[in-house]
TILO-153292 format. One record per atom (N, C-alpha, C, O): residue in one letter; x, y, z. Coordinates in steps of 0.1 Angstrom, whole numbers, padded with zeros to 4 digits, always signed. Layout:
% TILO-153292
AXYZ ...
% end
This chain:
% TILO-153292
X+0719+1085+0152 X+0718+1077+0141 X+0730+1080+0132 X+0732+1091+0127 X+0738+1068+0129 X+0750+1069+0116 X+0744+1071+0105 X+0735+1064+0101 X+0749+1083+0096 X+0746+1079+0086 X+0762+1071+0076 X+0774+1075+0075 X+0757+1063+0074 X+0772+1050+0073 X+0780+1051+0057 X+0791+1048+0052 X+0765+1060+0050 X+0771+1062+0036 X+0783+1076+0038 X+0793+1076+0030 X+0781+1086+0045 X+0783+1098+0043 X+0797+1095+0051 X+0807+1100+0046 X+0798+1089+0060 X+0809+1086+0070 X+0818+1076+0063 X+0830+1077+0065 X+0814+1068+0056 X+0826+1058+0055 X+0833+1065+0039 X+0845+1063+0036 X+0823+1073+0031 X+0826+1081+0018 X+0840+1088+0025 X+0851+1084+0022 X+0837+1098+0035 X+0851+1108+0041 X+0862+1098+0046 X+0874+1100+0047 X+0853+1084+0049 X+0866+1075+0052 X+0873+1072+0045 X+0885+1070+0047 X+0867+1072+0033 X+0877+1064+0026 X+0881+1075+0014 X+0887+1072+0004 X+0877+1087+0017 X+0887+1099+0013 X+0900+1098+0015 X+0909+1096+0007 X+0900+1100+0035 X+0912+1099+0038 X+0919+1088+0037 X+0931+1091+0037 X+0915+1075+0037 X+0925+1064+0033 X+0931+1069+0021 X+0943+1069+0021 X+0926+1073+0011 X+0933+1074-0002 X+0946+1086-0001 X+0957+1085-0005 X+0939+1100+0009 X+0950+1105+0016 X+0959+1101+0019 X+0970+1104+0016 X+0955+1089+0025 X+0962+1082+0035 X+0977+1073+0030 X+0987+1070+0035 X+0972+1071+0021 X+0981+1062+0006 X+0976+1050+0010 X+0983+1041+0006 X+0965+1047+0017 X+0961+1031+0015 X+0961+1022+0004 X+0953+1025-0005 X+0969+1010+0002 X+0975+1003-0007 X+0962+0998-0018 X+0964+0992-0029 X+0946+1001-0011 X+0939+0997-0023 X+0936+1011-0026 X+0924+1012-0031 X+0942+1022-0026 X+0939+1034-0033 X+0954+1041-0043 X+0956+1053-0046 X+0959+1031-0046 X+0971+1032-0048 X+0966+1025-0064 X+0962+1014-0068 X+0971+1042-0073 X+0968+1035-0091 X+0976+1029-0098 X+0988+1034-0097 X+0975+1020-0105 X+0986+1013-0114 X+0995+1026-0120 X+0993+1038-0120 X+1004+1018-0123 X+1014+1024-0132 X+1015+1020-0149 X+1010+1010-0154 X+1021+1030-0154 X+1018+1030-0169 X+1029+1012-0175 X+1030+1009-0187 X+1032+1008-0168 X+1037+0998-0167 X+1028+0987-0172 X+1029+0982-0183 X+1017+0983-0163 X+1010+0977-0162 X+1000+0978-0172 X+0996+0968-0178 X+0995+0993-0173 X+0985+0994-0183 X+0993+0990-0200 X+0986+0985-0209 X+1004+0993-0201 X+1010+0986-0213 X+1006+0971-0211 X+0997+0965-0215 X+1014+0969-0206 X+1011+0948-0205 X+0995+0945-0206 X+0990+0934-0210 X+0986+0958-0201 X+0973+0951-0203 X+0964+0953-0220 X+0954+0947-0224 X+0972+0962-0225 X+0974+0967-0238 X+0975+0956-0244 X+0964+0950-0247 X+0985+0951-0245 X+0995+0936-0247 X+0986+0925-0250 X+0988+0919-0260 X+0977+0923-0241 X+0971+0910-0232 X+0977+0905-0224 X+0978+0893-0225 X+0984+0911-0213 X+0989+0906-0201 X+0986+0909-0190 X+0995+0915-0184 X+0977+0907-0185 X+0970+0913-0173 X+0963+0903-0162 X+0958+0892-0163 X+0962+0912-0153 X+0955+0904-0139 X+0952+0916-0133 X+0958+0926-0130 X+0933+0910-0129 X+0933+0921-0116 X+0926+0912-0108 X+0919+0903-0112 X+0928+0919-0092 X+0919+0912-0080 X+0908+0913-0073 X+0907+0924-0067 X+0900+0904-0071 X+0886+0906-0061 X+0888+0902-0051 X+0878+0902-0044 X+0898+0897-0046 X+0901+0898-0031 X+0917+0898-0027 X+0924+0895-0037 X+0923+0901-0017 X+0935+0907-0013 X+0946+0898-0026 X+0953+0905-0034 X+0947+0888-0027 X+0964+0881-0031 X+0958+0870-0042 X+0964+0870-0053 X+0952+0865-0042 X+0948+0857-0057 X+0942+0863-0066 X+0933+0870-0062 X+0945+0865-0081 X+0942+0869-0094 X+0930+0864-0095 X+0927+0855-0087 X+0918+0871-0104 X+0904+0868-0109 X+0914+0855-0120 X+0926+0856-0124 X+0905+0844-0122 X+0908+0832-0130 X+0907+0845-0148 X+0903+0857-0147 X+0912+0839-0160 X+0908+0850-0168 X+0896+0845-0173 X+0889+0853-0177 X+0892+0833-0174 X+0881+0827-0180 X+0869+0831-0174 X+0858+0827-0179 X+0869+0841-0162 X+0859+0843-0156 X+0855+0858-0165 X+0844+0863-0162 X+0863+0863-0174 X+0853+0877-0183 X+0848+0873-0190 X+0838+0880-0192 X+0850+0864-0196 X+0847+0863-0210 X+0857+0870-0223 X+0869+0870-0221 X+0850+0876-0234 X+0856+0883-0243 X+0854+0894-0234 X+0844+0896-0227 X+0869+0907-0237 X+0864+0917-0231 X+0865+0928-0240 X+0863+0939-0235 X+0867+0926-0255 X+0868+0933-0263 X+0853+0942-0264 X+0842+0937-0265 X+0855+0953-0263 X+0844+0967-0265 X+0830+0961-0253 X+0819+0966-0253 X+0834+0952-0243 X+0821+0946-0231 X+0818+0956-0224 X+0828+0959-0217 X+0807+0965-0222 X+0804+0973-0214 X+0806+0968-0193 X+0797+0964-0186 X+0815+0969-0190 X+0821+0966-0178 X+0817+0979-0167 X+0820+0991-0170 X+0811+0975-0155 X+0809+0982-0141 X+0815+0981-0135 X+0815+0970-0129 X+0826+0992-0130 X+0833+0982-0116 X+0823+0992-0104 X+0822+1005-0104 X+0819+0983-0096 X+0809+0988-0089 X+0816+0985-0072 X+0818+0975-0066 X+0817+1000-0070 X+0824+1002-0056 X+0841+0998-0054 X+0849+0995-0045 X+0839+1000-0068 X+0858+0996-0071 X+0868+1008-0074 X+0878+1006-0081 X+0863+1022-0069 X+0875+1031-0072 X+0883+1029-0066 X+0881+1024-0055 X+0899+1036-0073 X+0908+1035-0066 X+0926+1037-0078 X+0938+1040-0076 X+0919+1035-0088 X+0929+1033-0100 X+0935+1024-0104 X+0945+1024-0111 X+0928+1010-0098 X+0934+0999-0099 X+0928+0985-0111 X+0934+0982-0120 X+0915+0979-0107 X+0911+0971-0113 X+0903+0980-0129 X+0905+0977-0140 X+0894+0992-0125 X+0891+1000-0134 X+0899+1003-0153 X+0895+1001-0164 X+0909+1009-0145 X+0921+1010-0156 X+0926+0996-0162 X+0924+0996-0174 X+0932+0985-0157 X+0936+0973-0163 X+0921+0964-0174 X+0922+0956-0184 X+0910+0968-0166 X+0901+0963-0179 X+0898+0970-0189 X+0895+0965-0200 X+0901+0985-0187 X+0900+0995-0195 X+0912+0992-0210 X+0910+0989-0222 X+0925+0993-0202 X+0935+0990-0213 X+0933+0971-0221 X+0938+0967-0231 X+0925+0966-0215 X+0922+0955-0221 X+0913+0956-0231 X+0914+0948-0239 X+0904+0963-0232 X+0896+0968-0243 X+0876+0972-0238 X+0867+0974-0246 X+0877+0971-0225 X+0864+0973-0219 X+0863+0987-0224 X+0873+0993-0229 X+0851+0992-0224 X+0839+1002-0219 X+0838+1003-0206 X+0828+0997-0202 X+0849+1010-0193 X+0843+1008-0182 X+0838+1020-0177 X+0841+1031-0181 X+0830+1016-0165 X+0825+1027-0158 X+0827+1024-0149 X+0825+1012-0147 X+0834+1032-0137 X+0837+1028-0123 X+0828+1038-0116 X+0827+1050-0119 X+0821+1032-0105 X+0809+1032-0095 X+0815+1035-0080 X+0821+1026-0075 X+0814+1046-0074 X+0823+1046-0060 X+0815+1054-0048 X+0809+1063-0053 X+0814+1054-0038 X+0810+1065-0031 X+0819+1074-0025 X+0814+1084-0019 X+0832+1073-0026 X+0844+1081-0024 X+0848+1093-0037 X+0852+1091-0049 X+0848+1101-0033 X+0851+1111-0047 X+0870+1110-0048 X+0875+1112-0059 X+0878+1107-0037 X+0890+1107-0042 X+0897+1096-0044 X+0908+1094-0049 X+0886+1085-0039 X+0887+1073-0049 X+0883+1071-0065 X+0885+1061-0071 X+0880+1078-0068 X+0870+1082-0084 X+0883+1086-0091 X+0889+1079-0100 X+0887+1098-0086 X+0895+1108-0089 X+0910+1098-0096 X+0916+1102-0106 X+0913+1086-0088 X+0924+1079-0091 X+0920+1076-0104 X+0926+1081-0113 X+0911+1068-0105 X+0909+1063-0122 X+0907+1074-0130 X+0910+1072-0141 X+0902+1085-0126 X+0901+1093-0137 X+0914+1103-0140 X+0914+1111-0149 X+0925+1100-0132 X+0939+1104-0136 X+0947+1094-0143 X+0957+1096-0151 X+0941+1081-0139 X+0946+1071-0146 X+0940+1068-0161 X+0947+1063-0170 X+0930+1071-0162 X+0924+1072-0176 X+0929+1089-0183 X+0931+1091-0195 X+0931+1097-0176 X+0933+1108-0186 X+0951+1108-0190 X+0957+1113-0200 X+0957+1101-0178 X+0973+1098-0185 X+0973+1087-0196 X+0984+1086-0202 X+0964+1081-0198 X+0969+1069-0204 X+0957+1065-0215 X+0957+1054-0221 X+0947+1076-0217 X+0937+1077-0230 X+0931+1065-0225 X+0935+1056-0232 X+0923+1062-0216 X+0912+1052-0219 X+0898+1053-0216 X+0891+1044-0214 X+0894+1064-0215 X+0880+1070-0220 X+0873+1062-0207 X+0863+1055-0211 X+0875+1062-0192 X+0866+1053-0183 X+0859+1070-0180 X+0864+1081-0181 X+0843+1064-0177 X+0836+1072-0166 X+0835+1071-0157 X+0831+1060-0155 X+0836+1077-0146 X+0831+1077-0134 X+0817+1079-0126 X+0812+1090-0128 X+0813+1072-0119 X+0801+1078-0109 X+0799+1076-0098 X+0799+1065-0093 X+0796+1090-0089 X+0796+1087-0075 X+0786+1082-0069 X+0777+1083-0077 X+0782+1078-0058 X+0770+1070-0057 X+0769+1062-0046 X+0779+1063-0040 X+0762+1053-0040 X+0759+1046-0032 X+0754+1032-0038 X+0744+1032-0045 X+0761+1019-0035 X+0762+1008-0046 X+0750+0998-0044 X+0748+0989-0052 X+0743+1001-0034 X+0730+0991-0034 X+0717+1004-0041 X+0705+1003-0038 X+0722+1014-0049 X+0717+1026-0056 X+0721+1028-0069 X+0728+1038-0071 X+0717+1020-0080 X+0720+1021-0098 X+0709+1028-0104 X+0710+1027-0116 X+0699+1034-0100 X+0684+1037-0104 X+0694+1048-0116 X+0688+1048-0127 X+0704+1054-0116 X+0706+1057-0126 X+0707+1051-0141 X+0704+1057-0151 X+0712+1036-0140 X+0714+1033-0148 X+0706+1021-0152 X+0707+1011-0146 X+0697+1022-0168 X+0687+1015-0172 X+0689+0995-0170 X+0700+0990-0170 X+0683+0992-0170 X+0683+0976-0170 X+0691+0974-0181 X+0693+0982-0189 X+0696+0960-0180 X+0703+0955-0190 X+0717+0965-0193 X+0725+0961-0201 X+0718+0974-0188 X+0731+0984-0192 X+0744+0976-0194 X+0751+0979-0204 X+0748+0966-0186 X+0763+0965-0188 X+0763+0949-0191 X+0753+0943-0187 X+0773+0943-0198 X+0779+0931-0201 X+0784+0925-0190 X+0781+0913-0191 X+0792+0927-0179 X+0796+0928-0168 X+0800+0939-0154 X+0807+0950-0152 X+0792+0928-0144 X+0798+0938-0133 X+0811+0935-0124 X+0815+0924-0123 X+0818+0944-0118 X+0830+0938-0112 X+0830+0942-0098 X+0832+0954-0098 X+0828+0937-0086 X+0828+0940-0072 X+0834+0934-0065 X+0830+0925-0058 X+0848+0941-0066 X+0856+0940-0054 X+0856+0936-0037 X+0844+0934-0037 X+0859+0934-0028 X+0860+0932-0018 X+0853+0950-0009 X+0860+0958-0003 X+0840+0951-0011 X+0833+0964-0007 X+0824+0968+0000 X+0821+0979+0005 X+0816+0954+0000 X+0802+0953+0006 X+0802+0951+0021 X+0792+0950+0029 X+0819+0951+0024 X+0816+0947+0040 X+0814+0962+0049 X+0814+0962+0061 X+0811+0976+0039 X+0813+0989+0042 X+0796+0993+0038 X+0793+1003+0031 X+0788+0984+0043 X+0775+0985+0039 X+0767+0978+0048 X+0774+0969+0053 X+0754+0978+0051 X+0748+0972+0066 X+0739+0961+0060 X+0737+0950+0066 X+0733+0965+0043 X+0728+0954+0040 X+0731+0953+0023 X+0729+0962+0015 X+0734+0940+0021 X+0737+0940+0009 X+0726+0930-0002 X+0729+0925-0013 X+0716+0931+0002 X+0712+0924-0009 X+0705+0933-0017 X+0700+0928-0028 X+0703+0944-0016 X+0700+0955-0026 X+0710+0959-0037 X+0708+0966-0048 X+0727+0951-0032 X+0735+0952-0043 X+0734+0945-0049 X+0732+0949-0060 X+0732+0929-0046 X+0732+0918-0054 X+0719+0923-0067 X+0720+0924-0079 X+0706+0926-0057 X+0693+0930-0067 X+0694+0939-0076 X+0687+0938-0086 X+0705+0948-0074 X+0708+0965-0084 X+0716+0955-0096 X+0713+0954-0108 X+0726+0950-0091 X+0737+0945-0103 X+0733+0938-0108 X+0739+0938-0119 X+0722+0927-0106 X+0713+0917-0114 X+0707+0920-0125 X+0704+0913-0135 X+0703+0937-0123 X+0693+0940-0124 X+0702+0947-0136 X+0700+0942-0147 X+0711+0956-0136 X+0716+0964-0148 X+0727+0957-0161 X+0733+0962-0171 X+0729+0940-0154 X+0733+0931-0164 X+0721+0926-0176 X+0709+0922-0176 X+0731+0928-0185 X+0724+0923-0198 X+0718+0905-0196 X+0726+0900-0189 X+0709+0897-0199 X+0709+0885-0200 X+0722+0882-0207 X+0728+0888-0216 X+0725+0869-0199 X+0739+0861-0204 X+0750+0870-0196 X+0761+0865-0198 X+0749+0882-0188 X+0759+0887-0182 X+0763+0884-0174 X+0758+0875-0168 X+0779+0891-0165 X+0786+0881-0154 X+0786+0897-0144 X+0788+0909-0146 X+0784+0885-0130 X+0790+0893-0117 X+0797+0888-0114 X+0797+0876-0113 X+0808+0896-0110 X+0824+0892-0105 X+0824+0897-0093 X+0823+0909-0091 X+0824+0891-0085 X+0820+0899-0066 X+0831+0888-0053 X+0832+0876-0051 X+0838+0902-0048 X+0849+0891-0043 X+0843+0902-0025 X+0840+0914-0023 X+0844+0893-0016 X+0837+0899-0002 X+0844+0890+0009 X+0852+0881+0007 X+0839+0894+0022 X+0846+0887+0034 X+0842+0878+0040 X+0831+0881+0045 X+0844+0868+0043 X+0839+0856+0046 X+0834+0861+0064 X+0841+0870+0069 X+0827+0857+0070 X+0821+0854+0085 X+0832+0853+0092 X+0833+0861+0101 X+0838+0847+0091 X+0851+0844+0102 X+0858+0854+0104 X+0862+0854+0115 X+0862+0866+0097 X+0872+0878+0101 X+0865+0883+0112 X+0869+0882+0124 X+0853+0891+0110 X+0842+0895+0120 X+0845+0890+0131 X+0846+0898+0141 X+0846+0876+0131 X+0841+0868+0148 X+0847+0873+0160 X+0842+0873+0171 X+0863+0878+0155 X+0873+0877+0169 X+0879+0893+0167 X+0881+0900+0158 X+0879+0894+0181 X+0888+0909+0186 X+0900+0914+0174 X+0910+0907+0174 X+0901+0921+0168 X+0906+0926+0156 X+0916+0934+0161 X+0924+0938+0152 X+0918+0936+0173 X+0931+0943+0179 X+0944+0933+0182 X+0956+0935+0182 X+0937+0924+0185 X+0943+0908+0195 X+0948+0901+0180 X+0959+0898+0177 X+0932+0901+0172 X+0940+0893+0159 X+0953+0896+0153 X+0962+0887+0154 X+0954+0911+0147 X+0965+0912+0149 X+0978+0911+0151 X+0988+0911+0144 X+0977+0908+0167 X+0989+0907+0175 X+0987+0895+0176 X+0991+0891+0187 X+0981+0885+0167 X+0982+0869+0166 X+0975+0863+0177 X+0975+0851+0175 X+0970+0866+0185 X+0954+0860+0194 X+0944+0864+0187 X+0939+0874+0182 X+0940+0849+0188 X+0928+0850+0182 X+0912+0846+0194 X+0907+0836+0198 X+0909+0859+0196 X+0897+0857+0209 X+0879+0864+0200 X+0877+0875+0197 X+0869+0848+0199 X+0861+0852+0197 X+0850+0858+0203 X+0842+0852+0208 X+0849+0872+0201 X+0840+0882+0206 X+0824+0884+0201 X+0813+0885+0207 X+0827+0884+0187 X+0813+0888+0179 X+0804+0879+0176 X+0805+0867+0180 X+0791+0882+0167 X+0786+0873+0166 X+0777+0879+0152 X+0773+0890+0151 X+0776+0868+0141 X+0772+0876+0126 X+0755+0873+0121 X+0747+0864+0121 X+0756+0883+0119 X+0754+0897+0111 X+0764+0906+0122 X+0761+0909+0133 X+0773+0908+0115 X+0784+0919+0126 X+0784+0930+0122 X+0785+0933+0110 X+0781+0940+0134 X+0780+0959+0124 X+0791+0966+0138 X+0788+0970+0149 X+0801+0965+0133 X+0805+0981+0139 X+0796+0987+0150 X+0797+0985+0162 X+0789+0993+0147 X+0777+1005+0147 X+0774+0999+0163 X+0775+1006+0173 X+0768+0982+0162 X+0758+0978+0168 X+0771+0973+0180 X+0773+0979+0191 X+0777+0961+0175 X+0785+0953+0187 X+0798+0964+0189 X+0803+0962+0201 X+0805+0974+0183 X+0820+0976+0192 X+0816+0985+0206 X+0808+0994+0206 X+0824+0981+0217 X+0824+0991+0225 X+0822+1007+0223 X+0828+1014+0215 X+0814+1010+0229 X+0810+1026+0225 X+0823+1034+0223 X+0823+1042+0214 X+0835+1033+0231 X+0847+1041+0234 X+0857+1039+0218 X+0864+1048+0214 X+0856+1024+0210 X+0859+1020+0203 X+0854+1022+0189 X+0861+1022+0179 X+0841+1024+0191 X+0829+1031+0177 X+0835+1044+0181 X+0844+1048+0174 X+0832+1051+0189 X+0839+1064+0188 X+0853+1069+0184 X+0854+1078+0176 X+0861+1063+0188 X+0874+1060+0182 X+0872+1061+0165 X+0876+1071+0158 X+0869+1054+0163 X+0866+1050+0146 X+0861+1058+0139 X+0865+1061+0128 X+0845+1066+0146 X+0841+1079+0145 X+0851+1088+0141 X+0856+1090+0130 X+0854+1093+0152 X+0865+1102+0154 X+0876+1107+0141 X+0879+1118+0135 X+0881+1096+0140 X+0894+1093+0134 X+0893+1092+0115 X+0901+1093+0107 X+0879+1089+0115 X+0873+1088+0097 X+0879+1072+0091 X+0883+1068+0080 X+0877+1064+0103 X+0880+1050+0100 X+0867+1045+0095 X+0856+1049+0099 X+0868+1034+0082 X+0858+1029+0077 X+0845+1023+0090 X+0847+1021+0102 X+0838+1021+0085 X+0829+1015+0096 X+0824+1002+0088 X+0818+1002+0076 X+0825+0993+0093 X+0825+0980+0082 X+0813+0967+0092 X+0809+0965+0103 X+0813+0959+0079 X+0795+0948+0086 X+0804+0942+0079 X+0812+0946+0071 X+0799+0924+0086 X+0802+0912+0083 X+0786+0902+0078 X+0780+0896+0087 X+0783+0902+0069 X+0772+0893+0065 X+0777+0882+0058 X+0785+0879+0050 X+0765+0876+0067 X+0759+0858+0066 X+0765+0854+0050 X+0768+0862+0041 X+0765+0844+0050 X+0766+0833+0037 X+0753+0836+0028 X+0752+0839+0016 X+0743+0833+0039 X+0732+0835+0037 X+0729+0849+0026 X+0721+0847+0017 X+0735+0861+0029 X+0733+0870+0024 X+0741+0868+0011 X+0735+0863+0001 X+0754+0871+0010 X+0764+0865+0003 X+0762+0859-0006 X+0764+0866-0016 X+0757+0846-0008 X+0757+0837-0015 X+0743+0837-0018 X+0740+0841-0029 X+0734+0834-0009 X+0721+0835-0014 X+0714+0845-0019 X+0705+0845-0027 X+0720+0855-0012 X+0714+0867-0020 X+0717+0868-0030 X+0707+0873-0035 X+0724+0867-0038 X+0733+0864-0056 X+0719+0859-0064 X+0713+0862-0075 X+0716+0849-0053 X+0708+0837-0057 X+0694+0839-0061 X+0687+0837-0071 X+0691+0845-0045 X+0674+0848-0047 X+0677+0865-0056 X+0665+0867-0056 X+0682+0875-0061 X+0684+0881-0073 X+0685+0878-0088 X+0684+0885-0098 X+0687+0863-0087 X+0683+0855-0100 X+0691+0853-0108 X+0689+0851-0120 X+0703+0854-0099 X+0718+0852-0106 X+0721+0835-0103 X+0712+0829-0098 X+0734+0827-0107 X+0732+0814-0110 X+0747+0814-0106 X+0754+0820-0114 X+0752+0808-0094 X+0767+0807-0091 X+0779+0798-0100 X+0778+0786-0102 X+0788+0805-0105 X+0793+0794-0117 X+0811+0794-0113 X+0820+0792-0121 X+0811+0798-0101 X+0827+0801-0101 X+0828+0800-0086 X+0818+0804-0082 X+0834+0798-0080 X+0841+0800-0065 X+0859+0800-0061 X+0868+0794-0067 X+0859+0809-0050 X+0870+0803-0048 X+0876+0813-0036 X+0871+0824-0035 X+0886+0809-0029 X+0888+0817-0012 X+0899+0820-0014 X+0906+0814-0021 X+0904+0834-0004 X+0915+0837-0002 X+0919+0843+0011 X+0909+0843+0019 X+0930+0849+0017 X+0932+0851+0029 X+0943+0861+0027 X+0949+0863+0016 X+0946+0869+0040 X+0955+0880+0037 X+0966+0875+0040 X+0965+0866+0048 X+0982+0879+0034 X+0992+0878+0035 X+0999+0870+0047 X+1000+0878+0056 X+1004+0862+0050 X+1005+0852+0061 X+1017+0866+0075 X+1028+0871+0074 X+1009+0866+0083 X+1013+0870+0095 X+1005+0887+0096 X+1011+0896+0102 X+0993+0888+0090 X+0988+0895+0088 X+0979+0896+0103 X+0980+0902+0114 X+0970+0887+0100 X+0959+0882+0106 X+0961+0867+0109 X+0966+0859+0101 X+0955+0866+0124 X+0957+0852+0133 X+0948+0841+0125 X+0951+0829+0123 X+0935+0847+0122 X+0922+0842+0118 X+0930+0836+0105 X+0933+0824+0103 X+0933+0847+0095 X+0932+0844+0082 X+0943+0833+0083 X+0940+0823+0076 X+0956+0833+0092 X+0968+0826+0087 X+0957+0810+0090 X+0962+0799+0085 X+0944+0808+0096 X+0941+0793+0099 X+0926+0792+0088 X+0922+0782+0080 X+0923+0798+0089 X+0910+0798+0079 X+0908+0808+0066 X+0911+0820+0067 X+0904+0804+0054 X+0904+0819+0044 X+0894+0824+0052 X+0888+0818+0061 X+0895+0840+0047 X+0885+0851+0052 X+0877+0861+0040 X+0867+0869+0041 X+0884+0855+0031 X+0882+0857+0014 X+0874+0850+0007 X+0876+0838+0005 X+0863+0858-0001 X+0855+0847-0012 X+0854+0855-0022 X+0851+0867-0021 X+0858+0848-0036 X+0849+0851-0051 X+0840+0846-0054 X+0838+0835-0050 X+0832+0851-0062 X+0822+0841-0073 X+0820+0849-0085 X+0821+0861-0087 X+0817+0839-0092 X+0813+0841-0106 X+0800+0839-0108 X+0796+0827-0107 X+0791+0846-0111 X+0775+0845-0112 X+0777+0848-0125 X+0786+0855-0130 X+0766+0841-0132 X+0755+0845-0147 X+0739+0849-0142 X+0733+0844-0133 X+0734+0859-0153 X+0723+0859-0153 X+0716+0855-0168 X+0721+0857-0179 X+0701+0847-0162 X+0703+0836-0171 X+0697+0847-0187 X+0692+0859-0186 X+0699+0841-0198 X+0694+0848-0209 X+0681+0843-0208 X+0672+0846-0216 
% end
């Protein structure tokens, strides 16, 4: 039996070892401009969150939930949030909390497992922010239910995830620009890769990642009692991925919970 939280946590230790480009913290550059009001951060690889999608973010109690890394954390922070960033990686934490102690912006951190807030009381935050994360999790509607759940009435989820289609085809082949479909969704690592290939991944402290349904995705937003008020798709960098260059693989939304 995987346990998927404990394994993909050291995974993504080492990615941050690793210098993986989403464990990579802004520079003091940026956090000026976000000082400013000039800023952007992202919920999925290459398109900007719209800005109309915060609201006011002056003193907003903001979660970024499974978003360490030093990146989206910090730029709401210099914008004038209250944030708390939420991670199950301790050397993903670690980035924002060198990025808040260089640059005075008072973020907390906690480590944790994201479909797990029992720490933190109902109604706690003004907004939540969730990155592209949940595909490192087997079931997600316990996130949608937790984040529902610790938004104030009238609050926003910001949740950017991977669309079904990445999952479908051979991820080695994609790559290398064939696109051959193999899988079939609800997609787990765990369940469909070749044993030689899950071991591989094992081995190596490679993330272990699921592809869920629309169904889950979207409806689950839904049946948690949130109310969809934003959309929109994106795709990775052209010559990245075979899939992505013909179809997005990328989704945002913007949920309210109602007052």
């Amino acid at each position: 039996m995987i346990d998927f939280l404990s394994h993909n946590r050291e995974a993504w230790d080492k990615q941050a070892a690793d210098g993986n480009r989403w464990t990579l913290p802004v520079d003091a550059a940026r956090i000026a401009r976000a000082r400013a009001g000039d800023w952007t951060v992202d919920l999925t690889p290459r398109k900007p969150v719209p800005r109309e999608w915060f609201g006011d973010l002056k003193g907003a109690r903001v979660l970024g939930l499974a978003s360490g890394g030093g990146q989206q954390g910090p730029i709401l922070a210099a914008a004038g949030a209250e944030v708390t960033v939420f991670d199950a990686s301790p050397a993903q934490l670690s980035r924002d909390l060198a990025v808040s102690e260089r640059e005075g912006l008072g973020i907390r951190t906690e480590l944790g497992d994201m479909a797990d807030l029992s720490r933190f009381a109902d109604a706690s935050f003004d907004l939540v922010f969730h990155p592209c994360s949940n595909c490192f999790v087997p079931s997600i509607r316990p996130v949608w239910k937790e984040a529902a759940r610790v938004l104030r009435p009238g609050g926003r989820l910001l949740a950017g995830f991977c669309l079904p289609a990445l999952f479908l085809v051979d991820e080695d082949l994609d790559e290398k620009g064939e696109i051959v479909v193999r899988y079939k969704i609800p997609y787990s690592d765990a369940e469909q890769l070749a044993p030689d290939l899950l071991k591989k991944k094992l081995d190596q402290k490679v993330p272990l990642s699921f592809g869920h349904p629309l169904s889950d995705q979207l409806g689950g937003q839904l049946d948690a009692g949130l109310l969809l008020a934003g959309y929109y798709e994106d795709s990775w960098e052209p010559g990245v991925s075979a899939i992505s260059d013909r179809i997005p693989c990328f989704a945002a939304t913007m949920a309210l919970k109602p007052r």
